[in-house]
C-alpha positions as CSV (number, residue, x, y, z in Angstrom):
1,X,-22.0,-155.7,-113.5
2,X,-20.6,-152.4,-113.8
3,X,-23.1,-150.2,-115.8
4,X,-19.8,-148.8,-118.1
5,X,-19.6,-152.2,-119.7
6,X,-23.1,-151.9,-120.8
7,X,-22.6,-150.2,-124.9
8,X,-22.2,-146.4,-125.1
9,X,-26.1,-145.6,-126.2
10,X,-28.1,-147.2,-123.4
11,X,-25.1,-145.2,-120.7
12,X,-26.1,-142.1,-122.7
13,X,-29.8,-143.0,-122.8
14,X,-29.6,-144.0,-118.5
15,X,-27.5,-140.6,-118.6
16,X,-30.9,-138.6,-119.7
17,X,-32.4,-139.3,-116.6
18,X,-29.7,-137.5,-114.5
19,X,-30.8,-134.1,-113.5
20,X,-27.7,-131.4,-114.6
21,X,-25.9,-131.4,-111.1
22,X,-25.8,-134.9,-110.9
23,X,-24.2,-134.9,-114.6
24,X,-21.7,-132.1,-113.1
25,X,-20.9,-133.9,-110.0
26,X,-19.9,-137.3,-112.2
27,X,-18.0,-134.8,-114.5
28,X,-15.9,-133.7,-111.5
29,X,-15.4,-136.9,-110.3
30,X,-14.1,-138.3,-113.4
31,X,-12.4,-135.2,-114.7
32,X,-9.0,-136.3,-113.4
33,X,-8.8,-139.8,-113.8
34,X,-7.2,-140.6,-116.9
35,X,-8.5,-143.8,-117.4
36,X,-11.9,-142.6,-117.0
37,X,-12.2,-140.8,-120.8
38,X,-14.6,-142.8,-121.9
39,X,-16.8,-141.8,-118.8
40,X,-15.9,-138.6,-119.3
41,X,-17.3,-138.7,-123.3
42,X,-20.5,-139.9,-122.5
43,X,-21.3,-137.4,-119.7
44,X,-20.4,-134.6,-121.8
45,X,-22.4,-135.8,-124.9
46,X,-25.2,-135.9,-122.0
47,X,-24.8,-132.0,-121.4
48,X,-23.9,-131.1,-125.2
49,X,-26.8,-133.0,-126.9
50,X,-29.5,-131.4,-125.2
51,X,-30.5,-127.8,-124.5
52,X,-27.7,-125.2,-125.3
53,X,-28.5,-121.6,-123.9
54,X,-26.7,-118.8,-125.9
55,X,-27.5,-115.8,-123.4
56,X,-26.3,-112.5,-122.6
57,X,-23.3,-111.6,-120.0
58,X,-25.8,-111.1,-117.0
59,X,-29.7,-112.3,-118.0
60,X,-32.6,-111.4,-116.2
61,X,-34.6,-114.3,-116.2
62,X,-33.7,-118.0,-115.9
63,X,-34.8,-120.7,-117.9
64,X,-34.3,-124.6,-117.8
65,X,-31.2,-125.8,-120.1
66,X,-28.9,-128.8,-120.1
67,X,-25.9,-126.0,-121.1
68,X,-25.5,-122.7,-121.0
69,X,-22.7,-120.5,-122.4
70,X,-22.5,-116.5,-123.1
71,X,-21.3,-115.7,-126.5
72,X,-18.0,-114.7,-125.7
73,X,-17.8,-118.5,-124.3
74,X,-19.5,-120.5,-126.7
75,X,-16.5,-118.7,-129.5
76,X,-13.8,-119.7,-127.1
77,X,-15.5,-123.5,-127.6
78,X,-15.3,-123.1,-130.9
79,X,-11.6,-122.1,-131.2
80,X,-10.5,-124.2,-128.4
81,X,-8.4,-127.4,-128.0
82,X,-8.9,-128.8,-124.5
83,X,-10.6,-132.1,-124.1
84,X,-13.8,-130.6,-123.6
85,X,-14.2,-128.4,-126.0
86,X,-13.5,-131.0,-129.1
87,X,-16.3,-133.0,-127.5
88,X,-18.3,-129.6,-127.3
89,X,-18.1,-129.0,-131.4
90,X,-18.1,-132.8,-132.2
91,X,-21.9,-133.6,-130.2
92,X,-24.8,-132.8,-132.5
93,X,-27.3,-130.2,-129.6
94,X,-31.1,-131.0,-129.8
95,X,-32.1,-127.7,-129.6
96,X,-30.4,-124.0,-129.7
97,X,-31.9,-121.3,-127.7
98,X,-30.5,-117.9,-128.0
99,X,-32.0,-116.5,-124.3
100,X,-31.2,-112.6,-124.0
101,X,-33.1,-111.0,-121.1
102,X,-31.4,-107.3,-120.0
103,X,-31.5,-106.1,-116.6
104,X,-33.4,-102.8,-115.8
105,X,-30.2,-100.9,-115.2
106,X,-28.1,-102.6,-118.3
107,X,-28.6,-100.7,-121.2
108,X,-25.2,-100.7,-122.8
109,X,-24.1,-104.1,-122.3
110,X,-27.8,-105.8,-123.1
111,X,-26.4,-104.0,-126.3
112,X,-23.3,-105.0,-126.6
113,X,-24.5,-108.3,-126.5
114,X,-26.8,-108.2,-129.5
115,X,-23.7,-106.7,-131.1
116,X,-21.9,-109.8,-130.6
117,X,-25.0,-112.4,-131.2
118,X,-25.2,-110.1,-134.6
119,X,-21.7,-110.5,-135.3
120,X,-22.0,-114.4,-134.7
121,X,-24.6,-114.9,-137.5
122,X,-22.7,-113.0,-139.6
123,X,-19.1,-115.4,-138.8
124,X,-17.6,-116.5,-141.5
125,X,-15.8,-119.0,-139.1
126,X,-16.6,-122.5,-140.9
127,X,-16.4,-124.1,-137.2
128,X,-19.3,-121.6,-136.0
129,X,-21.6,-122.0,-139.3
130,X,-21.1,-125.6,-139.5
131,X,-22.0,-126.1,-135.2
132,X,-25.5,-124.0,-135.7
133,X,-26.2,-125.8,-139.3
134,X,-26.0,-129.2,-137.3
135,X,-28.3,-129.0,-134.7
136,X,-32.1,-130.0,-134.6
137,X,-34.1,-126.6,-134.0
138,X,-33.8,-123.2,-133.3
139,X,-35.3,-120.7,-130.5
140,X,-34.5,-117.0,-130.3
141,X,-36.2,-115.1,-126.8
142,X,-35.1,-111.6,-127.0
143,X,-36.6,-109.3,-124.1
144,X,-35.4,-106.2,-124.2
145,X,-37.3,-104.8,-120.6
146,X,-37.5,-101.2,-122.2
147,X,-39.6,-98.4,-120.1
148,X,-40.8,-95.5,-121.6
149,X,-38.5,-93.0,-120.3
150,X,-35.5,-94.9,-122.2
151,X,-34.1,-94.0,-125.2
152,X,-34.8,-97.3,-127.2
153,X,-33.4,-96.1,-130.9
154,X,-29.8,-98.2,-130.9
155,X,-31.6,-101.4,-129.4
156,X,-34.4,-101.0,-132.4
157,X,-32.4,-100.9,-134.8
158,X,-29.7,-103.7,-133.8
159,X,-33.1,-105.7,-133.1
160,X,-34.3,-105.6,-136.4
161,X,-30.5,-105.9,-138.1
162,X,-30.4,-109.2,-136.1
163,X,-34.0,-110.1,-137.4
164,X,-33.1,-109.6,-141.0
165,X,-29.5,-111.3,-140.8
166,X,-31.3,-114.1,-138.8
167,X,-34.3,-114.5,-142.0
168,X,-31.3,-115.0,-144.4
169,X,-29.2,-117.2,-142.3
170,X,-28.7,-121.3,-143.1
171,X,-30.3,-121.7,-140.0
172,X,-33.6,-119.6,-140.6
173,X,-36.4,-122.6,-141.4
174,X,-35.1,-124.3,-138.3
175,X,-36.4,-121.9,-136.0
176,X,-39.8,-123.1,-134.2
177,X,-40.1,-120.2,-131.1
178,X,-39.4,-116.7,-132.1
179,X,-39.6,-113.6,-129.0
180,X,-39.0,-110.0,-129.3
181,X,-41.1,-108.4,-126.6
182,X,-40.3,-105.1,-124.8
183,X,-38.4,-103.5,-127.6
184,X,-40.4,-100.7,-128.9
185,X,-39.6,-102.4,-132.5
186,X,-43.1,-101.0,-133.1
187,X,-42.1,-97.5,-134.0
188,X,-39.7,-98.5,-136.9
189,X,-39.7,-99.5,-140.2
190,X,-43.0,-102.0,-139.2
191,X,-44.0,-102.6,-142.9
192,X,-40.5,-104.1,-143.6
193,X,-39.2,-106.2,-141.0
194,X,-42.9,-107.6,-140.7
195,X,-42.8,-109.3,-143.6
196,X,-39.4,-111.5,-142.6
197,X,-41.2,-113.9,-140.5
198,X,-42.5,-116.0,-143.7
199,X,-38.3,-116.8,-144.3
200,X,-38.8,-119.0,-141.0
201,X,-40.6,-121.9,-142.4
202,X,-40.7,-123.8,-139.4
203,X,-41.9,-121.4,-137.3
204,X,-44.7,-122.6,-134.8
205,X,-44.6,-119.7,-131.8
206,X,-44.3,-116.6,-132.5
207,X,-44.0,-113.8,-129.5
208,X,-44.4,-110.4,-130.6
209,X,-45.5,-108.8,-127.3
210,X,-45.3,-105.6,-126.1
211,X,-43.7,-103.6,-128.4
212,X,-45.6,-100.9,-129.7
213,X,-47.5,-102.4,-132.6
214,X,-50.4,-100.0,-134.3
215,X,-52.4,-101.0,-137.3
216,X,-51.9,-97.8,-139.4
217,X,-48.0,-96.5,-140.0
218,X,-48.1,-92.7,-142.0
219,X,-49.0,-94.4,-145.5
220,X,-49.2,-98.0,-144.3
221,X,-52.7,-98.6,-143.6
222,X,-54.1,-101.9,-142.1
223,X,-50.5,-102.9,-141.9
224,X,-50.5,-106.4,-139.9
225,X,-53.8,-107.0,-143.2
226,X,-51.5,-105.8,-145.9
227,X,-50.2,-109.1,-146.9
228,X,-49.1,-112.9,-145.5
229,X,-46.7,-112.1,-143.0
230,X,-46.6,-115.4,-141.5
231,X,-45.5,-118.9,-142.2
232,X,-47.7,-121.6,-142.9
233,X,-46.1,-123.6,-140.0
234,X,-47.4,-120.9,-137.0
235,X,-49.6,-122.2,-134.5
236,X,-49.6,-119.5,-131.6
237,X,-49.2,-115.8,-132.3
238,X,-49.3,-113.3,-129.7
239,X,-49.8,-110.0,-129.9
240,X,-50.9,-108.7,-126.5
241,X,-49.7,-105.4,-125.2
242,X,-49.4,-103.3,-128.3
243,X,-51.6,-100.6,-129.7
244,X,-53.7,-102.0,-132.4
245,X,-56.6,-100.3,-132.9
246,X,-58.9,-102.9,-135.1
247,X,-59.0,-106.2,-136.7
248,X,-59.7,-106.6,-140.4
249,X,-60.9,-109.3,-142.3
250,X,-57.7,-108.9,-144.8
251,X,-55.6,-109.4,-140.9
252,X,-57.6,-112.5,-140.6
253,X,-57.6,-113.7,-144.0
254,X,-54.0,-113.2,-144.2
255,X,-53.3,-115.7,-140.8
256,X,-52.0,-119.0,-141.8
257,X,-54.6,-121.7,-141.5
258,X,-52.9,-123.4,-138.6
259,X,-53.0,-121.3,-136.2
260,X,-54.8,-122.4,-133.1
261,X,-54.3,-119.7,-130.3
262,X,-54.5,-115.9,-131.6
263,X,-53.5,-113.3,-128.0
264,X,-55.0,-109.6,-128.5
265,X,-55.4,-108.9,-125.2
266,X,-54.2,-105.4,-123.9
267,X,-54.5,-103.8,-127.1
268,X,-56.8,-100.5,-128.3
269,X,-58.8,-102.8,-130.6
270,X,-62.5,-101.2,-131.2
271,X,-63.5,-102.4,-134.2
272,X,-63.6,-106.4,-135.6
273,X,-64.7,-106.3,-139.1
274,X,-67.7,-108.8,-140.3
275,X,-66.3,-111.6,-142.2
276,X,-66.7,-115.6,-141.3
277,X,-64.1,-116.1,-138.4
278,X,-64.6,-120.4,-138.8
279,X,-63.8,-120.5,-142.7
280,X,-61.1,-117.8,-142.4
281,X,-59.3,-119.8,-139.3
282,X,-60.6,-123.1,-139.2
283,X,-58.1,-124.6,-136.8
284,X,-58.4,-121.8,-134.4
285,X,-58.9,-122.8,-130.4
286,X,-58.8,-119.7,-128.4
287,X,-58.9,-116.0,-129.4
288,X,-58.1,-113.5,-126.6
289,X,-59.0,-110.2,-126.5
290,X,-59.8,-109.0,-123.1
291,X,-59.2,-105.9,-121.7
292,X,-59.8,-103.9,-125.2
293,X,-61.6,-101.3,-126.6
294,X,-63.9,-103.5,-128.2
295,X,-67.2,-101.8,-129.0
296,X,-68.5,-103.2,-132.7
297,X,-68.4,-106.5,-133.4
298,X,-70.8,-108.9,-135.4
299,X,-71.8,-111.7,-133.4
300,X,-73.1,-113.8,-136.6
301,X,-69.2,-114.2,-137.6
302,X,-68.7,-116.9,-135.0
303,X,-71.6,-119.0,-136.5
304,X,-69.4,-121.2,-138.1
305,X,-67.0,-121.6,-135.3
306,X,-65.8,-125.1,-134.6
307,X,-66.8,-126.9,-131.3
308,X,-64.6,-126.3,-128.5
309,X,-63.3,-122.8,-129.5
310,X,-62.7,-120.1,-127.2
311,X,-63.3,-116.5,-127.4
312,X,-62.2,-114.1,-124.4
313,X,-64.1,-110.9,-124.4
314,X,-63.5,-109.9,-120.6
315,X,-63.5,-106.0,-119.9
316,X,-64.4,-105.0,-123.1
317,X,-67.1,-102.1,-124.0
318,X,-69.2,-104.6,-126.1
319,X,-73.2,-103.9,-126.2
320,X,-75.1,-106.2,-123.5
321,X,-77.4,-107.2,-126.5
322,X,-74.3,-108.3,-128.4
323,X,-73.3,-110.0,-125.9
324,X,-75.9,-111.9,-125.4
325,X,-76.3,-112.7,-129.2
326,X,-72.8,-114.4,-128.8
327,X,-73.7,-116.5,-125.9
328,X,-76.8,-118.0,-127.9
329,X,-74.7,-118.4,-131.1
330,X,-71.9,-120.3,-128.7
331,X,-74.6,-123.0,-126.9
332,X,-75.6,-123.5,-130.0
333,X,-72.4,-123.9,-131.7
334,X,-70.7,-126.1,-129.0
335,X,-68.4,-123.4,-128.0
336,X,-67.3,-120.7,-125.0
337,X,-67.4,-117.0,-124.8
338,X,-65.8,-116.2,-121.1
339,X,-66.8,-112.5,-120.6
């Protein structure tokens, strides 16, 4: 029996198990055989209903997808009348990744790309609002690759514009994975765009890597301890790469409750202030912060620590007597300290 007269589900469900070129090869098979349509609907709901990658004109990196379309493409689906395209807006995608990665010697376009992903979530087009408000979940990977001896201002400042439009968008409490690394977002208006990351209600991963972050901004003190900056949903932050310079208990009091793994690594952090690390964060796993500054910490506030958490303290500038303090407070609590 042919497996097209089985009904159009279980096809699309035996579909799931083809690999992408084996999808494209049945696709150009089919494509010009009129009598094949029906083929042809399934294989593309097999592409459409998956992964989509929004991405810029030439990305740096690569990631795995079921589709993938630049911006400029993904309009010209959404104003479009082949065959193709109808079945494009008409299947429902699992997921939504926005993938922008810029090339070390593409400056102006990596830009001119954000432009247009900016100008997307501000459409008014009822075909492009109604295609994003449709699908399952939200990811938005932003990596802007900047080095020092760039001039990062323009690419701040669209960053955070397409932040803020992003936080008031339909689409905003589907978003589960948020990245901006690499920007240099850390030298601008901090205290203000910080506090949009609460408007993304389903936000489990949040990647904020890289990009300049300080505790104290002119007359912002303790600025990442101000206030809740983060939705209840968050389970992995990551912070690593920056330059904060301590860790206060109004930081960690002001974590959601659900977060598991907490990435400080790379940073200038000296100081962790006393509080009670296991009643502040009692879901926490794993807290990184090798390679810091780290020179006064209490050891008693990992007493009530849950078994099986993880605390990474690997080249930092800790006292050998504190040190050893923590390793006695972790046998006895059940958990690890990897130094």
């Amino acid at each position: 029996m042919s497996i097209f007269k089985l009904p159009n589900e279980l096809i699309l469900h035996i579909f799931t198990y083809l690999d992408n070129a084996e999808v494209d090869r049945l696709i150009c098979n089919y494509r010009g055989v009129p009598s094949a349509r029906p083929v042809l609907c399934i294989l593309y709901q097999r592409l459409f209903g998956g992964a989509l990658h929004i991405t810029n004109e030439d990305p740096r990196l690569q990631f795995e997808h079921d589709y993938e379309v630049t911006v400029s493409a993904f309009e010209d689906k959404m104003s479009d009348d082949s065959f193709e395209n109808n079945l494009f807006r008409l299947t429902r995608p699992n997921t939504i990744e926005f993938r922008f990665t810029r090339q070390h010697n593409d400056y102006r376009r990596f830009i001119s790309d954000l432009n247009s992903l900016t100008a997307l979530f501000d459409s008014s087009d009822a075909t492009i609002t109604n295609y994003l408000r449709r699908c399952s979940r939200i990811n938005l990977h932003i990596d802007a690759h900047l080095v020092f001896m760039e001039n990062p201002d323009s690419l701040k400042s669209i960053i955070i514009k397409l932040l803020l439009d992003l936080s008031g968008h339909p689409i905003a409490y589907k978003l589960e994975n948020l990245t901006i690394k690499s920007s240099e977002i850390g030298s601008l208006y901090v205290a203000h765009w910080s506090q949009l990351f609460k408007n993304f209600t389903s936000l489990r991963n949040l990647d904020i890597s890289e990009n300049l972050l300080r505790s104290n901004y002119e007359s912002y003190l303790d600025v990442w301890g101000m206030s809740r900056k983060f939705p209840e949903t968050l389970t992995r932050l990551n912070l690593k790469n920056n330059m904060l310079t301590y860790v206060s208990k109004d930081f960690l009091s002001n974590l959601p409750k659900s977060l598991q793994f907490l990435d400080m690594n790379q940073n200038d952090i000296e100081i962790i202030e006393p509080c009670q690390l296991g009643e502040l964060l009692p879901g926490l796993q794993n807290w990184c912060l090798n390679y810091t500054k780290l020179c006064v910490m209490s050891p008693s506030m990992f007493k009530s620590c849950p078994r099986g958490f993880v605390l990474e303290i690997r080249s930092t500038y800790l006292p050998d007597s504190d040190v050893q303090k923590l390793t006695l407070i972790a046998e006895k609590g059940g958990f690890k300290v990897l130094v």
